[in-house]
C-alpha positions in Angstrom: -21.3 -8.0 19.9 -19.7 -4.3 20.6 -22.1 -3.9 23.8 -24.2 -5.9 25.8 -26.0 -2.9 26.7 -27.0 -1.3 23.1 -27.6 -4.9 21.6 -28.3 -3.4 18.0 -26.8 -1.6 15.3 -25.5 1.5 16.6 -26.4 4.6 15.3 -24.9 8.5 16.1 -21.8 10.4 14.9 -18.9 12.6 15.5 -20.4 15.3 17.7 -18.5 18.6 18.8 -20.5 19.8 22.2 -17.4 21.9 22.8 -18.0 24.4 19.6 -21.5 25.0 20.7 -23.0 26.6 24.3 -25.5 24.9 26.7 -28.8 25.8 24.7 -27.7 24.3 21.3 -26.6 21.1 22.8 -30.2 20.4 24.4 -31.6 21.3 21.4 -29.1 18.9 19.3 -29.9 16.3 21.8 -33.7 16.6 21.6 -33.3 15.9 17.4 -30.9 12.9 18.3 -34.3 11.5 20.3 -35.6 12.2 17.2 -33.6 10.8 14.8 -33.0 7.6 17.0 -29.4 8.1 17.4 -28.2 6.2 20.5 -24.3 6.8 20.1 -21.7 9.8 19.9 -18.4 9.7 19.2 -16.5 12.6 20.7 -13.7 14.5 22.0 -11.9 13.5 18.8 -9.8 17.0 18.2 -10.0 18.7 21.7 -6.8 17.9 22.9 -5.7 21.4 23.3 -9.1 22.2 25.2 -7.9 19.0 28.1 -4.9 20.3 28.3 -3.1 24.4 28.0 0.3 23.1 29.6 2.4 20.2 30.6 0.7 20.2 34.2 -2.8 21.8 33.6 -5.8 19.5 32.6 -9.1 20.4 32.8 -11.3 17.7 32.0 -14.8 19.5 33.4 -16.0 20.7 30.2 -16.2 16.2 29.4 -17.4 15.6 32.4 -20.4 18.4 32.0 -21.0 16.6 28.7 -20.3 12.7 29.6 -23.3 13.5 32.1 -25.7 15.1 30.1 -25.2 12.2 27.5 -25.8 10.1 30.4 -29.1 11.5 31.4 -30.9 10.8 27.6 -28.8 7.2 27.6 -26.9 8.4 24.8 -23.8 5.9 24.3 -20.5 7.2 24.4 -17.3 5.9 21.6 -14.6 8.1 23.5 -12.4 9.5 21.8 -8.2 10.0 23.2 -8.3 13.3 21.3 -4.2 12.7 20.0 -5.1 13.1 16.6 -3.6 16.7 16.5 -1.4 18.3 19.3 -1.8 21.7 20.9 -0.5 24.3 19.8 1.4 25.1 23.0 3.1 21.8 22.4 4.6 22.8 19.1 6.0 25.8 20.2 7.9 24.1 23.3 8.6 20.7 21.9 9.5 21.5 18.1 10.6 17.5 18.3 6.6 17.1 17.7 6.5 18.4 14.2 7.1 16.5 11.0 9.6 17.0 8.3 7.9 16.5 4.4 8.9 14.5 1.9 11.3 17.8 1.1 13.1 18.1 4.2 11.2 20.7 5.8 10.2 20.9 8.9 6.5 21.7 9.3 5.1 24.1 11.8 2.3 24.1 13.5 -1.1 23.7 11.2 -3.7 21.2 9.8 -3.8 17.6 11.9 -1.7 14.3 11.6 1.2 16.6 12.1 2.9 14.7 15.0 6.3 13.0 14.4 5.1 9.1 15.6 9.0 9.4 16.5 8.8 12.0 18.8 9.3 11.6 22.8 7.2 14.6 23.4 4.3 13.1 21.0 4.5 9.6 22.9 4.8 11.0 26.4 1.7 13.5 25.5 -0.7 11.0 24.0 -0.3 8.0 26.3 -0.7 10.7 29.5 -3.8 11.8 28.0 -4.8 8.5 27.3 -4.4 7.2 30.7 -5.9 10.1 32.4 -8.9 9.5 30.2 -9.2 6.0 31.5 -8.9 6.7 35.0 -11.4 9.2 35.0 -14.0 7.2 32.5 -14.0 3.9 33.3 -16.8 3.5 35.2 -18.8 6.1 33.6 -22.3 4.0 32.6 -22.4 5.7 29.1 -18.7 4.4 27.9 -19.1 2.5 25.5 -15.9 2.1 23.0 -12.4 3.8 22.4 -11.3 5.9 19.5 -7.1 6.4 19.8 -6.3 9.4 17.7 -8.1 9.6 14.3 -7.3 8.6 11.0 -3.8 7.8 11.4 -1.4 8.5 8.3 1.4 10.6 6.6 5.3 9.7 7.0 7.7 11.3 8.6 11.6 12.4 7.8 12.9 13.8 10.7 16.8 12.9 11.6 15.1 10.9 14.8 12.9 9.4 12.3 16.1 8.6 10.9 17.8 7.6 13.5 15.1 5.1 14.8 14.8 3.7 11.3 18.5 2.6 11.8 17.4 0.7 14.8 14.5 -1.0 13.2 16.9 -2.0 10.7 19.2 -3.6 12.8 16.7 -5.3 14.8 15.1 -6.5 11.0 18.2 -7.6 9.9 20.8 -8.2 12.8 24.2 -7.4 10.6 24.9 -5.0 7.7 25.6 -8.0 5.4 22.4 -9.1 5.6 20.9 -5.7 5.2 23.3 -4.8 1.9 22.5 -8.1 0.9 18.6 -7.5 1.1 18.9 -3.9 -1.0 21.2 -4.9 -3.2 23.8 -2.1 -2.6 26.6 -3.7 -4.3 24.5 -1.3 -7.5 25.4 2.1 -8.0 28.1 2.1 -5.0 25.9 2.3 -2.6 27.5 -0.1 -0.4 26.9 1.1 4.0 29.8 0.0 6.6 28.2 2.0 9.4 24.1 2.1 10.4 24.4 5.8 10.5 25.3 6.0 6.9 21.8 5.5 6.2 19.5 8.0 5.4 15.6 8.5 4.9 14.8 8.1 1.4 13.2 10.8 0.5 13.6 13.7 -2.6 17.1 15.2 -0.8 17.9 11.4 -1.1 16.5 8.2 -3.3 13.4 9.2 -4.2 11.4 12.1 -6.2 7.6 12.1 -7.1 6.5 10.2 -4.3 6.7 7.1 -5.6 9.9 6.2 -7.5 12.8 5.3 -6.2 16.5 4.0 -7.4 16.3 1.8 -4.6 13.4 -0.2 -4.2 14.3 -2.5 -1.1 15.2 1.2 0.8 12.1 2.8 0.0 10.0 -0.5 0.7 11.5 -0.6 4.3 10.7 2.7 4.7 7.3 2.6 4.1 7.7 -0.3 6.2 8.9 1.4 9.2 6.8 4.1 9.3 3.6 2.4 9.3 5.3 0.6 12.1 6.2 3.8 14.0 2.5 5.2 13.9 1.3 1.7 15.0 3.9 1.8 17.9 1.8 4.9 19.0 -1.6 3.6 18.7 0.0 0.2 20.8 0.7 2.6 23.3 -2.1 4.4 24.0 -4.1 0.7 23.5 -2.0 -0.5 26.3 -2.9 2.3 28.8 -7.0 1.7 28.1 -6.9 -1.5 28.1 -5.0 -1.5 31.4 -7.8 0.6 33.1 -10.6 -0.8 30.7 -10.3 -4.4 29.8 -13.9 -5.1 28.7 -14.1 -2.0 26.8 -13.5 -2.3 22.8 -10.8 -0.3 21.6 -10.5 1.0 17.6 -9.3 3.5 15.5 -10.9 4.7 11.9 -9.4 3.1 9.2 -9.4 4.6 5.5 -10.1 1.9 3.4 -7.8 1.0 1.2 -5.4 4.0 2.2 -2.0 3.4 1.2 0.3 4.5 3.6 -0.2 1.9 6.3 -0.2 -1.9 6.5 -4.0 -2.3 7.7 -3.3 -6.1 7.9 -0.8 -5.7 10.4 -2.7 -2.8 12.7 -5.8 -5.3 13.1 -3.7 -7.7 14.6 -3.5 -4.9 17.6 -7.4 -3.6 17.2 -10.6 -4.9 19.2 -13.0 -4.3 16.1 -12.1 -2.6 12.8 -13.6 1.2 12.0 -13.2 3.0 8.8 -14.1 5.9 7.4 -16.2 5.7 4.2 -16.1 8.5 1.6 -16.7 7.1 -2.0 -17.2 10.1 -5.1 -20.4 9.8 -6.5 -19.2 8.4 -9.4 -16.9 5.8 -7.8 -18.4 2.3 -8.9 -20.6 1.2 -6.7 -18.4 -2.3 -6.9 -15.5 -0.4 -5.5 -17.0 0.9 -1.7 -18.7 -2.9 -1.6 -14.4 -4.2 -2.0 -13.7 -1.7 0.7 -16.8 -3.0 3.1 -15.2 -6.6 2.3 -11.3 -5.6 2.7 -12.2 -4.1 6.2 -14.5 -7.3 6.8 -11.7 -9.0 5.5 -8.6 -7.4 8.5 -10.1 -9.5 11.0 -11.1 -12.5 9.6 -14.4 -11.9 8.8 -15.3 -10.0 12.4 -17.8 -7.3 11.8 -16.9 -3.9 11.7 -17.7 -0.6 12.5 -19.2 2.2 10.1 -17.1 5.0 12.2 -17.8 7.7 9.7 -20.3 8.5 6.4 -22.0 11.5 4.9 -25.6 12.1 5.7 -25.9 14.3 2.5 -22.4 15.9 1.2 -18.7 15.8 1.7 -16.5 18.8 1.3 -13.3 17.8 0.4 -13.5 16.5 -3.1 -13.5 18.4 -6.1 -16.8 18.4 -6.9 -19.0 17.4 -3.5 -22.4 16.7 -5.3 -26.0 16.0 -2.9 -26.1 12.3 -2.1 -30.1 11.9 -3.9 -32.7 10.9 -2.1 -33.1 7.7 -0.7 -28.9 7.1 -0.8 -27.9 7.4 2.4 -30.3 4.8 3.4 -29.0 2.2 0.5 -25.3 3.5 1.2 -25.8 2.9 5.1 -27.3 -0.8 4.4 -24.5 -1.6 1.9 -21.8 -1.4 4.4 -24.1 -3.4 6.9 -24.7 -6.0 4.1 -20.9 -6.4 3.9 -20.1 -6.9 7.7 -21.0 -3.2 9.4 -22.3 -3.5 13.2 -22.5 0.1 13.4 -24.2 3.4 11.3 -22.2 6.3 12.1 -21.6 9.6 10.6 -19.2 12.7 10.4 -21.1 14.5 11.0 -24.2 15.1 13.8 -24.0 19.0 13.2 -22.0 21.0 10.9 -19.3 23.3 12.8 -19.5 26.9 11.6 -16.0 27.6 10.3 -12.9 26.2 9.0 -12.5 23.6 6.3 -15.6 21.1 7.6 -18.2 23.7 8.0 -20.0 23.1 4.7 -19.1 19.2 5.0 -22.9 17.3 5.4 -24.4 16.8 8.6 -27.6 15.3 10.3 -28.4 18.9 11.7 -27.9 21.1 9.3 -27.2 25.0 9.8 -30.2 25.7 9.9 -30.4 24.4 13.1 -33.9 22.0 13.2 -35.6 18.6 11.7 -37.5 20.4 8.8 -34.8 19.0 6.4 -34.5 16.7 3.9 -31.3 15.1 5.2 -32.9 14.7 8.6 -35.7 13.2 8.0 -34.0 10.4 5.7 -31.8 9.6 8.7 -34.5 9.9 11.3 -36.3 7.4 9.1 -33.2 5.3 8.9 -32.8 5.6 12.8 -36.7 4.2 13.4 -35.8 1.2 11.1 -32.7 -0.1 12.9 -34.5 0.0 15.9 -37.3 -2.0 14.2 -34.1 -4.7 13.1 -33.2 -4.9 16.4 -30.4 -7.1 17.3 -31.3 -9.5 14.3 -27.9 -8.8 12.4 -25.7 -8.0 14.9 -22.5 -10.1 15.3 -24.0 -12.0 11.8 -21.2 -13.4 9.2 -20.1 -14.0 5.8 -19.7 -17.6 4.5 -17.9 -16.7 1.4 -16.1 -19.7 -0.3 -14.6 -17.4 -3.0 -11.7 -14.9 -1.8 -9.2 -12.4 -3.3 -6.1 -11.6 -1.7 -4.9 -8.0 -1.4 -1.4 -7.3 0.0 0.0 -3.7 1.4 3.2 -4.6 1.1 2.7 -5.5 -2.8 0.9 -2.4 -3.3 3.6 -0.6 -2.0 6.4 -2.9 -4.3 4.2 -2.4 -7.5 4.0 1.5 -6.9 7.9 1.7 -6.1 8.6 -0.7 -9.3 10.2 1.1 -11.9 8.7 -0.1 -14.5 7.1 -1.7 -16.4 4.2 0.6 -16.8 3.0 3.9 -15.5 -0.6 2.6 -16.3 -0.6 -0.5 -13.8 -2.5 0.5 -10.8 -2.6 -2.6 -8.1 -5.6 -1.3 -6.7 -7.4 -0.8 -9.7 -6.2 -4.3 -10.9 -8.1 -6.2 -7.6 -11.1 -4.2 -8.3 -11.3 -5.6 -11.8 -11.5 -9.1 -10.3 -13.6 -8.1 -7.7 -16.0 -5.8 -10.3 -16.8 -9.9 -12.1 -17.4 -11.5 -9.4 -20.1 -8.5 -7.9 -21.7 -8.6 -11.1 -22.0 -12.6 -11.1 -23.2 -11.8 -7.4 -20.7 -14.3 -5.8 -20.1 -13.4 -2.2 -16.0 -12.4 -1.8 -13.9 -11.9 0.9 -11.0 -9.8 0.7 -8.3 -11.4 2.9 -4.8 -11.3 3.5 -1.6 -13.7 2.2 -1.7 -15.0 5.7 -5.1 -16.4 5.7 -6.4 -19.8 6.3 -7.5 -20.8 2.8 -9.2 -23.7 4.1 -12.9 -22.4 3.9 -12.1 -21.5 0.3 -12.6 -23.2 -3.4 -11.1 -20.4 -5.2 -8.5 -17.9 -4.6 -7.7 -15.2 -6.5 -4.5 -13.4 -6.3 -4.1 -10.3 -9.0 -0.5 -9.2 -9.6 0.7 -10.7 -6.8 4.2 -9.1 -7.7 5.8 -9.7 -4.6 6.1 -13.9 -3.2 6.4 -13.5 0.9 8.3 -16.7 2.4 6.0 -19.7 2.4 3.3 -18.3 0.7 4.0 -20.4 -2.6 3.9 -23.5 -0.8 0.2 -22.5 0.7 -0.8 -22.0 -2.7 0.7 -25.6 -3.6 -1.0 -27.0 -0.3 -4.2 -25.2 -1.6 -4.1 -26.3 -5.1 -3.2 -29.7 -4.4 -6.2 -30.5 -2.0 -9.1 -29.4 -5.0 -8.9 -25.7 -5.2 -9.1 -23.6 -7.9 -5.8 -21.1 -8.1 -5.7 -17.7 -10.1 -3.1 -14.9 -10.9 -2.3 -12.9 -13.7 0.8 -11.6 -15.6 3.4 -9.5 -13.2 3.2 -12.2 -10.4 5.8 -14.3 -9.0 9.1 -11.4 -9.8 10.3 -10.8 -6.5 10.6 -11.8 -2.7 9.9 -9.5 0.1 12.8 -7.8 -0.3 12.1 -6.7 -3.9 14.7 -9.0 -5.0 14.0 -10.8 -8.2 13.8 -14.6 -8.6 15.9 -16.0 -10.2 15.1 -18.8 -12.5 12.3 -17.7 -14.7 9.0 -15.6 -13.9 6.5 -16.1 -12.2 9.5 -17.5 -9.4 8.4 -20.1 -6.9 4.7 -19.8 -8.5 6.3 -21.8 -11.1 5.8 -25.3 -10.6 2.1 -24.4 -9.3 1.4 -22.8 -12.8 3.4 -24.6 -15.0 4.8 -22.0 -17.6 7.5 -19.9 -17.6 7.3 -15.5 -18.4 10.4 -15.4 -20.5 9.5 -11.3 -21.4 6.7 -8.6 -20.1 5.3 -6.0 -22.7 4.1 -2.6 -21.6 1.4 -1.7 -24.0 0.9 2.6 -24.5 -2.6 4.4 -24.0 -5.0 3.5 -26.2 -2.7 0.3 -27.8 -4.1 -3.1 -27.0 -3.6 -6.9 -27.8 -6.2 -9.1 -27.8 -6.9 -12.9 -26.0 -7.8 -15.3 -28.7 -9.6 -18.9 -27.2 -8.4 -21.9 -28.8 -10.6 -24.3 -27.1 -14.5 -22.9 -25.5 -14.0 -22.4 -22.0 -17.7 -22.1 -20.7 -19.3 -19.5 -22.4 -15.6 -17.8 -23.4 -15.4 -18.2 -27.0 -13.6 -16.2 -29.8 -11.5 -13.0 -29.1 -11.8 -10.2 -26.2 -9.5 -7.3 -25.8 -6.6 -6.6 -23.4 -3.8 -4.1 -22.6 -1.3 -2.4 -19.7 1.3 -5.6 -20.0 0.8 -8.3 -21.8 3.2 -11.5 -20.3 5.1 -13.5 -23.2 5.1 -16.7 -21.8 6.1 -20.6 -22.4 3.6 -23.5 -21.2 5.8 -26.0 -19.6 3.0 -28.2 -18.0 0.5 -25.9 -18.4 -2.6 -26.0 -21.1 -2.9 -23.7 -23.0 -6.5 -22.3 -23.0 -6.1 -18.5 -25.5 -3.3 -17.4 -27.2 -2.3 -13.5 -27.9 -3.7 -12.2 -31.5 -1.5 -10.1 -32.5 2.2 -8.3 -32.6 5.2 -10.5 -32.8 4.3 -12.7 -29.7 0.9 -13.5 -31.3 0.3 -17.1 -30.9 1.9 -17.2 -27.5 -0.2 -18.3 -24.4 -2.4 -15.9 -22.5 -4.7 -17.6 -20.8 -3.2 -21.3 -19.1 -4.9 -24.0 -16.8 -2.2 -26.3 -14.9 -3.8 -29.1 -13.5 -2.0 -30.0 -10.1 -3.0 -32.3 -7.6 -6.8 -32.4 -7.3 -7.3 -28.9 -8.6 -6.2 -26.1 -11.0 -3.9 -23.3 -11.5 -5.1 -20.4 -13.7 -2.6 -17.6 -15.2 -4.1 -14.9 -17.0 -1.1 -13.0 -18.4 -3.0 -9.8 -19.7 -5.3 -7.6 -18.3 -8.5 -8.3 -20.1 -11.6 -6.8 -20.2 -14.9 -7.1 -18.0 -16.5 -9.5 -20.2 -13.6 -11.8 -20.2 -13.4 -11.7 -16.6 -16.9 -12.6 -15.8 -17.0 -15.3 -18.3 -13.9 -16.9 -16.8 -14.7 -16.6 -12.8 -18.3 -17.3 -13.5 -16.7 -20.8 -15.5 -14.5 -21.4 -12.6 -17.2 -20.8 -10.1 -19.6 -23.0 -11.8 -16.8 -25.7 -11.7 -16.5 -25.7 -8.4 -20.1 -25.8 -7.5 -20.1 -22.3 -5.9 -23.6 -20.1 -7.4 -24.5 -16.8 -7.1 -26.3 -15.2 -4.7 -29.5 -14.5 -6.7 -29.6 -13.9 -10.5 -30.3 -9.9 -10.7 -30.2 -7.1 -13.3 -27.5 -4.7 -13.6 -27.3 -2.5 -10.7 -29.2 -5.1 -8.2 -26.4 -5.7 -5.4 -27.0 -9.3 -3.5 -25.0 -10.1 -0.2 -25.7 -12.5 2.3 -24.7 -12.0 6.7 -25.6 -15.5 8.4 -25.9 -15.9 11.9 -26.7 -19.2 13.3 -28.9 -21.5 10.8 -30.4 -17.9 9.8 -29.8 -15.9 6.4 -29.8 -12.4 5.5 -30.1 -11.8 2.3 -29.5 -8.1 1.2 -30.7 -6.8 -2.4 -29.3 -3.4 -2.9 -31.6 -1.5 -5.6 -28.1 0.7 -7.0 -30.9 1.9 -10.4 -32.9 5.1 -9.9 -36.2 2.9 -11.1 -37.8 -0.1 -9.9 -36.8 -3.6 -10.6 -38.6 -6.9 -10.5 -36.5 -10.1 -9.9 -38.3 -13.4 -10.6 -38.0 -15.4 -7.1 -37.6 -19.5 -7.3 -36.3 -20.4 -4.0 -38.4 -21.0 -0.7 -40.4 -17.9 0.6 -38.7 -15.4 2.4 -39.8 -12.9 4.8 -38.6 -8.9 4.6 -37.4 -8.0 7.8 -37.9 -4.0 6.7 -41.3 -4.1 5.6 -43.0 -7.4 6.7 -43.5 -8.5 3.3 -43.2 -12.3 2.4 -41.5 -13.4 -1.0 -43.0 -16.5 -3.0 -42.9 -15.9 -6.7 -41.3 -12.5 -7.6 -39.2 -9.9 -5.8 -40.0 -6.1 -6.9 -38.1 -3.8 -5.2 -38.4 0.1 -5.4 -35.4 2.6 -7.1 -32.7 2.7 -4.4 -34.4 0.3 -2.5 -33.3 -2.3 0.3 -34.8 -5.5 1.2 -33.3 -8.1 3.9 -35.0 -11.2 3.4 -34.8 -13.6 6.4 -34.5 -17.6 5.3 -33.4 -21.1 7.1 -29.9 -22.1 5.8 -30.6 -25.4 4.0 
């Protein structure tokens, strides 16, 4: 539970006092009463207001607010405020500002412009993080940290460079070991002295952003740098949690951003927050993977909702009106998949700059007599009707796919085979069958426990960390069911190939051999021809982006490619091994495939969906105790009615009980209460 004292969902927003006088904030405050907001996150960019010099802080401006919040019981997420330094700073301490990808050194402008390298940055943030705690921690209304604020962008700074040097040589103690790892002996690239390495970056090894000549440089890089920014959030973390022990401590996460290793910063966070900003024609599918891979940092431990639109965003190209009765289904979705917390950016829209026409719960018209307001004061009355029923509930998924940073960022820097194959996008697929089969997933990491699992899924699972094909073995062996598809099994964490025979130590586990990869163009596709039924899989379904030419070796072969000269050849393969079963699907096929395959191997392992739906009905289930939640997620614009065969259930939203039939309005949510059996 995030608080003892707010035991409920929590429900506010970024709020920005400081842009607004006396008068406006009681007015804003009166509408939060309103609206039933009980939490505000703020001080997030007012680091230059705290502090005009290296000695002068003024923190009276807080304290005027912190009070006032205090006097309505409004919860407080405090935030450090280091997302963007002053500009005083920059002008002083030029160490502060970034270099790009180009070699430039920035100047002052825009946020996440802080070198995570820089002394002055460090010393700055962790002062103002201290001071912060010393003042605050006994204030009544503190309820949670926020360090910084959407941590991300890379730095190549010559310290930046320098410090990568040393986080090399701590990774791999000797220069051997490091040629070894990148391969230098290629193109002469060969390094006798740490400081003859250099960022990669387009004055180096790189152009476009993403391709490289040297993979295991680039891959390091990206390694170091989330590191670096992590080092900085450690460091203001260590300073609260000094002063502040029993206060939870986050930052807001992006999803599935792809600049930092999120597996490895939750390690170092109290409860995950992220920031959730799908395009209103992102499939719906896609922001409930999110939910699950921020569920999925922390093994399972809810999360917070740190930031949504009320209405509109305004950074996308075209920033449409979220319709009527979306916010509300939007909201619920993330708390079906693991949210604790309701939050948006933002509680009133700021006048100028780039955020002003961003969406907010007060609009600029400055009262309740909106559309947008009335939706979320709505909203607001019905979490305080839930009450504490969800809070601290959990998953008890026994179907998981894994998702990797470090992959991503090897299958990005790969050059080759295709253009076309997106990791990301790949997941999703897999993800995409199982939502529609409504099979509860969890997104975890290739360090998880796999023992409350019956099938793992691992999608171009390109890069083989040590150990991890012997989990998969373990796994396997004991009665689980295995998947992976084609471009799995090449390389270790290095980005070293393995030798021997694709898909490398996943091998013996699969039993077939990837003697060649095809990279199909736009538009061109092969197709996956069954030779045997395999559940309701029969005949031929499309595929493209690479198509694996493989050899079975122990393997059954289950389809075969249907044309071009490989036609014939496996594509789809079942290795039976141990007490379970090893799946490699060496194309990427189409949605009906998928379904019809993990909807087979679900069935085989005794694992059923949620509730049988129509298309655009979302089912997910939060447990807590011998207590079920079940959500359905009406995702249509009309009303659907869902024949009901199980015991009765009872609505927690509206009261209404559920014996024969389940009707459920357009974008509507239900959260039907049952005893696990």
């Amino acid at each position: 539970m995030l608080s003892e004292d707010l035991p409920k969902i929590w429900y506010g927003g970024d709020y920005n006092p400081e842009q607004w006088d006396a008068a406006t904030m009681e007015e804003d405050l009166r509408m939060f009463r309103l609206a039933g907001i009980d939490v505000v996150t703020i001080n997030v960019f007012s680091w230059a207001k705290s502090q005009r010099d290296e000695h002068t802080f003024d923190f009276s401006w807080l304290d005027s607010i912190m009070n006032r919040l205090e006097q309505d019981h409004m919860r407080v997420c405090l935030a450090t405020s280091t997302g963007a330094h002053p500009a005083w700073m920059a002008k002083k301490y030029p160490d502060i500002l970034r270099v790009d990808y180009q070699g430039r050194q920035r100047k002052f402008g825009g946020r996440h412009n802080s070198c995570p390298n820089s002394p002055t940055y460090r010393t700055y943030s962790v002062m103002m993080a201290a001071k912060l705690a010393e003042r605050y921690k006994d204030h009544p209304m503190l309820a949670a940290w926020h360090i910084a604020n959407e941590y991300g962008g890379y730095c190549y700074c010559d310290r930046c460079e320098a410090e990568f040097r040393v986080w090399l040589e701590q990774r791999y103690g000797t220069l051997e070991k490091l040629n070894t790892a990148w391969n230098t002996a290629f193109w002469g690239h060969t390094f006798y002295a740490w400081d003859e390495i250099v960022v990669p970056n387009e004055l180096s090894e790189e152009w476009g952003g993403n391709q490289t000549y040297f993979q295991g440089i680039s891959l390091d890089y990206r390694r170091f740098q989330s590191d670096s920014l992590l080092a900085c959030y450690q460091l203001e973390y260590e300073q609260l949690k000094k002063v502040t022990p029993n206060i939870p401590i986050t930052t807001n996460m992006m999803g599935t951003y792809p600049e930092l290793d999120y597996f490895k910063w939750a390690k170092y966070m109290d409860v995950i927050s992220w920031d959730n900003y799908p395009t209103m024609d992102m499939p719906v599918s896609m922001t409930s993977m999110t939910h699950d891979l921020m569920r999925g940092l922390k093994s399972g431990q809810p999360f917070m909702l740190m930031e949504q639109t009320p209405s509109q965003q305004n950074w996308q190209a075209y920033n449409a009106l979220k319709r009527p009765g979306v916010m509300r289904l939007w909201s619920y979705q993330a708390v079906a998949h693991g949210a604790d917390t309701v939050m948006f950016f933002q509680l009133r829209r700021s006048i100028g700059a780039c955020e002003k026409y961003h969406g907010a719960v007060i609009e600029h018209v400055g009262h309740e007599h909106t559309r947008v307001f009335r939706e979320t004061a709505a909203l607001g009355k019905e979490l305080q009707q839930v009450g504490n029923a969800l809070i601290d509930s959990r998953s008890r998924n026994r179907v998981a796919i894994m998702f990797d940073w470090e992959n991503r960022w090897a299958v990005e820097l790969s050059s080759g085979p295709s253009v076309a194959l997106n990791y990301v996008d790949e997941v999703h697929k897999y993800y995409d069958a199982l939502y529609q089969l409504n099979m509860g997933t969890d997104m975890i990491s290739v360090e998880e426990s796999l023992d409350a699992y019956d099938l793992v899924i691992a999608p171009v699972m390109y890069m083989l960390k040590p150990g991890f094909a012997k989990r998969i073995e373990s796994f396997v062996a004991r009665g689980g069911t295995f998947v992976t598809t084609f471009f799995s099994g090449i390389v270790n964490e290095h980005d070293l190939v393995t030798l021997g025979g694709y898909p490398g130590e996943l091998r013996n586990v699969l039993g077939i051999w990837a003697e060649e990869i095809d990279a199909l163009y736009p538009g061109q596709t092969n197709s996956i021809v069954f030779t045997q039924e395999l559940g309701s899989l029969q005949g031929s379904y499309p595929c493209g982006i690479l198509c694996d030419i493989i050899h079975a070796e122990h393997a059954e072969v289950l389809a075969e490619y249907g044309a071009d000269f490989y036609r014939g050849t496996p594509a789809l393969t079942r290795n039976y091994f141990g007490k379970g079963q090893a799946y490699y699907v060496a194309s990427s096929p189409n949605d009906v495939f998928l379904q019809g395959l993990l909807k087979q191997l679900c069935t085989e392992q005794g694992i059923k969906p949620l509730l049988n739906t129509p298309s655009g009905v979302e089912v997910s289930e939060r447990v807590k105790g011998n207590t079920s939640y079940l959500f359905v997620l009406n995702h249509n614009h009309d009303n659907m009615t869902i024949p009901w065969n199980d015991e009765p259930r009872h609505d927690i939203l509206t009261g209404q009980t559920i014996t024969s039939e389940l009707s459920i309005a357009g974008r509507g949510v239900m959260i039907l209460e049952g005893t696990l059996n």
